[in-house]
C-alpha distance (Angstrom), angle and dihedral (degrees) to the residues before:
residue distance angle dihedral
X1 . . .
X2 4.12 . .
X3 3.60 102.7 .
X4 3.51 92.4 -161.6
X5 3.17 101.9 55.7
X6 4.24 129.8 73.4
X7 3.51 126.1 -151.9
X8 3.99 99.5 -145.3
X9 3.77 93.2 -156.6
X10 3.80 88.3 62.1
X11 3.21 110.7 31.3
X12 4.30 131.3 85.2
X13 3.47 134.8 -163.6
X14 4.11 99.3 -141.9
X15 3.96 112.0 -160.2
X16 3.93 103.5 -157.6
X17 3.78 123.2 -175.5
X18 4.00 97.6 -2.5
X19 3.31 96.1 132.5
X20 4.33 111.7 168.3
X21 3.56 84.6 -137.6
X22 3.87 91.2 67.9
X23 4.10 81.8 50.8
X24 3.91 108.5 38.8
X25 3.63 97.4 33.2
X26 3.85 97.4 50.8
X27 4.10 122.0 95.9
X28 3.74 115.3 -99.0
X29 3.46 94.7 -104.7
X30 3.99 95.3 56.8
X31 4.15 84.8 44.3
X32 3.93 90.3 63.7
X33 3.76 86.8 49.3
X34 3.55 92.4 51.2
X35 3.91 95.5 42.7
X36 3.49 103.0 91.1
X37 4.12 96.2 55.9
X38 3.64 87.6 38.8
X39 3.98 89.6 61.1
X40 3.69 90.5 43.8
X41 3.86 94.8 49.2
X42 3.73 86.7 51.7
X43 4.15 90.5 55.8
X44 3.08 105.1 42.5
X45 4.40 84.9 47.5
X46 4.12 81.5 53.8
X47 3.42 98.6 46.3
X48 3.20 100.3 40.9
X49 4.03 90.7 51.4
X50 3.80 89.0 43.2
X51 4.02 91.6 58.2
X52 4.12 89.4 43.7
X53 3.73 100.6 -106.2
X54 3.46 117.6 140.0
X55 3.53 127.4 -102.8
X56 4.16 125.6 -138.9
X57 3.47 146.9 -174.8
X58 3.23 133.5 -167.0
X59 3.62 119.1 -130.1
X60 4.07 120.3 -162.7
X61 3.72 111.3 -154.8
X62 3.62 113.5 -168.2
X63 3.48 135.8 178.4
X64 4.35 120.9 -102.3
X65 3.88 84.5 -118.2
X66 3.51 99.7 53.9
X67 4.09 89.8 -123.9
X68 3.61 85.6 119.4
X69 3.52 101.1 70.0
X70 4.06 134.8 65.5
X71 3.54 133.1 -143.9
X72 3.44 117.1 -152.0
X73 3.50 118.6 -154.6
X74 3.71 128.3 -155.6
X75 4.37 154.1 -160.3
X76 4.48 68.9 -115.9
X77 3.67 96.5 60.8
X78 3.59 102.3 89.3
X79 3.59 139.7 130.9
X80 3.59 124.0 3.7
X81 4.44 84.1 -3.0
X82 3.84 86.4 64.0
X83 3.71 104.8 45.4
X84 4.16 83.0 53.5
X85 3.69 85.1 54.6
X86 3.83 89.0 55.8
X87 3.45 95.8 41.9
X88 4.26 85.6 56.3
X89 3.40 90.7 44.5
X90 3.33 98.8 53.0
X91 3.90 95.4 41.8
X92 4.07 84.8 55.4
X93 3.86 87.9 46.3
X94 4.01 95.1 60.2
X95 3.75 89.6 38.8
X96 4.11 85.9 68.8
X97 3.61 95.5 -101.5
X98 3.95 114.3 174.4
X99 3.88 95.1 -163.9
X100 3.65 96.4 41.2
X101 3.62 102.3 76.1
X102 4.03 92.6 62.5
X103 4.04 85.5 41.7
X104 3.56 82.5 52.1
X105 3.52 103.6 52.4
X106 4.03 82.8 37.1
X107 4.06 82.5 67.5
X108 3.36 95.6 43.3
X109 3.98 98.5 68.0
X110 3.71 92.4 54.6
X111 3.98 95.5 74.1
């Protein structure tokens, strides 16, 4: 296989968690930050439409009550990252959550 070379017929360009709302609804300051990968996002999307390559994104649909969704938790997921696990967990918990209790305890054995 020729790494450098793409195959435009069968190859994507996948967009995954660029959401505008991460973009539009940030502060100014946090918008300068982001600027830069912004910019890039948007050439590589141009190029990659100019050279017929198709363009995705990818689309998370979750359910209202959150049961949807997984967290995964980690050996990484220490520190400050593993109280804010808790914290989640714990939020889900006293919403009535069935699967949050074993998530929960799940969270627990990391610290």
């Amino acid at each position: 296989m020729n790494v450098n070379y793409l195959n435009n017929r069968q190859t994507a360009l996948l967009f995954f968690d660029m959401l505008n709302v991460y973009y539009h609804g940030a502060p100014e300051e946090t918008k300068k930050r982001m600027k830069p990968a912004v910019d890039n996002a948007v050439r590589l999307m141009n190029t990659a439409r100019q050279n017929g390559i198709l363009v995705a994104y990818a689309m998370a649909n979750h359910r209202p009550d959150g049961e949807s969704r997984s967290m995964i938790v980690t050996d990484t997921d220490i520190g400050p990252t593993a109280s804010a696990i808790r914290r989640f967990m714990a939020r889900r918990k006293a919403r009535g959550s069935k699967r949050s209790s074993r998530k929960l305890r799940r969270a627990r054995m990391i610290t």
